[in-house]
N, C-alpha and C positions, 0 to 999 in steps of 0.2 A: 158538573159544578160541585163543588166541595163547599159545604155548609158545616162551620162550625157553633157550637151551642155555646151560651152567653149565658149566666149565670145571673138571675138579678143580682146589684152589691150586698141587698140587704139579706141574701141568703150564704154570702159567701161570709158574714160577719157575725155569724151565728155561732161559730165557734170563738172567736176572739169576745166577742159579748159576754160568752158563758163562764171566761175568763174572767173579763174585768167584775161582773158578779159573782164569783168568788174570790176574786183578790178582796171586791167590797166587802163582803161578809166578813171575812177574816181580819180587816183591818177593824170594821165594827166590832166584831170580839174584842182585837188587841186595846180599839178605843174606852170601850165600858170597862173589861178587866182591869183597867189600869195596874202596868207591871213593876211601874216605882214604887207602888204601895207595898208594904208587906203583908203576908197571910191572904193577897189575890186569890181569886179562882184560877190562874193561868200557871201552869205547869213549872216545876222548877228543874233547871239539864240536870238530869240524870248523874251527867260526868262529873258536875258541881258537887253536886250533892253528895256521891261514891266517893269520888277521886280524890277531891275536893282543889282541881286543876280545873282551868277552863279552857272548855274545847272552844272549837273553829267558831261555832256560833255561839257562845256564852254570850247573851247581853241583845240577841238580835229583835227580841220582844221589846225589850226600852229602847232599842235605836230606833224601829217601824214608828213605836210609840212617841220617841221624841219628831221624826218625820212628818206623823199625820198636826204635832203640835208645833209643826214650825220653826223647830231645834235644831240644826243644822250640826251646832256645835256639840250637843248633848249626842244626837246618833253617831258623831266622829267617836264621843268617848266610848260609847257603849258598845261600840262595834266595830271598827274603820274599815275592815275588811267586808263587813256584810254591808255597807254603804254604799262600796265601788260593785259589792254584786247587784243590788240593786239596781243600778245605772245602769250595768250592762243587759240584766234583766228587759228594764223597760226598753233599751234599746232593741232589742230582739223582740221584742216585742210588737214593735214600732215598726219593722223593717216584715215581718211575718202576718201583720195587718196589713201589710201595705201590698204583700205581694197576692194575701188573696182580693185582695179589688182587683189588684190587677191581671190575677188568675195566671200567674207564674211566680215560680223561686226565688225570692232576693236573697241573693248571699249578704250573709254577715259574719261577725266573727266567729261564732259558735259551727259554723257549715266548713271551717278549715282543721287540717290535720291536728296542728299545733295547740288548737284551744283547747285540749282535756289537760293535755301534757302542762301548760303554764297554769292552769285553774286549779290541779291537785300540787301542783309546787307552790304554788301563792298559797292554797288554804295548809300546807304544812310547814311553811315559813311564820304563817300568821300562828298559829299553835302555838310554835316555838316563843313567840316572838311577845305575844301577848301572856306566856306566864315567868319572865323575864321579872323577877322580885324586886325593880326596884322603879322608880318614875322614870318616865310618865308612864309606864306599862300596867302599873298596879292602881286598877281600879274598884274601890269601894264599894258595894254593893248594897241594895237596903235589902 
């Protein structure tokens, strides 16, 4: 007879838990720092700051920020590109919780060939695309 071992759920969520505990904390940060203010505690991109160009994630601190405040429209400006990662974020997320309950692999879109390939063309399309000098691309910053 072949006995297989069964995992309780609540031990197979100990890694996805330790996640969403640090996604909390970090959104906690981004909450208190508040990144629309000027002279924050929260870091300023590097590449901004150097370059004085804004990289792939310029802005992705006030887009979380407008997110946790219910700003749908304010994280489009501040990011559009770190918005749609997010989504796919939680979605893989979603589908990787889901597969340890149920103690096998869901495929999603990150487990195919093709997703590095379209993910590093999308974020050097957005690069490009977002330091484009003229509206709607140029956004103000405080």
């Amino acid at each position: 007879m072949l006995q297989t071992r069964r995992t309780p759920a609540l031990a197979s969520l100990g890694a996805p838990l330790g996640v969403v505990a640090a996604a909390g904390l970090g959104c906690g940060a981004i909450w208190l720092g508040d990144p629309l203010s000027a002279g924050g505690p929260l870091p300023v991109c590097p590449t901004k700051a150097l370059l004085g160009i804004d990289c792939p994630g310029c802005g992705s601190l006030r887009m979380i920020y407008c997110l946790l405040h219910g700003d749908a429209a304010g994280a489009i400006r501040y990011n559009a590109l770190g918005l749609v990662a997010v989504l796919f974020l939680l979605w893989a997320f979603g589908a990787w919780t889901y597969g340890r309950l149920v103690g096998r692999r869901i495929a999603s879109w990150q487990h195919y060939r093709w997703s590095a390939a379209v993910a590093l063309v999308l974020v050097l399309a957005w690069f490009v695309v977002r330091n484009l000098p003229f509206a709607p691309f140029t956004v103000l910053y405080v």
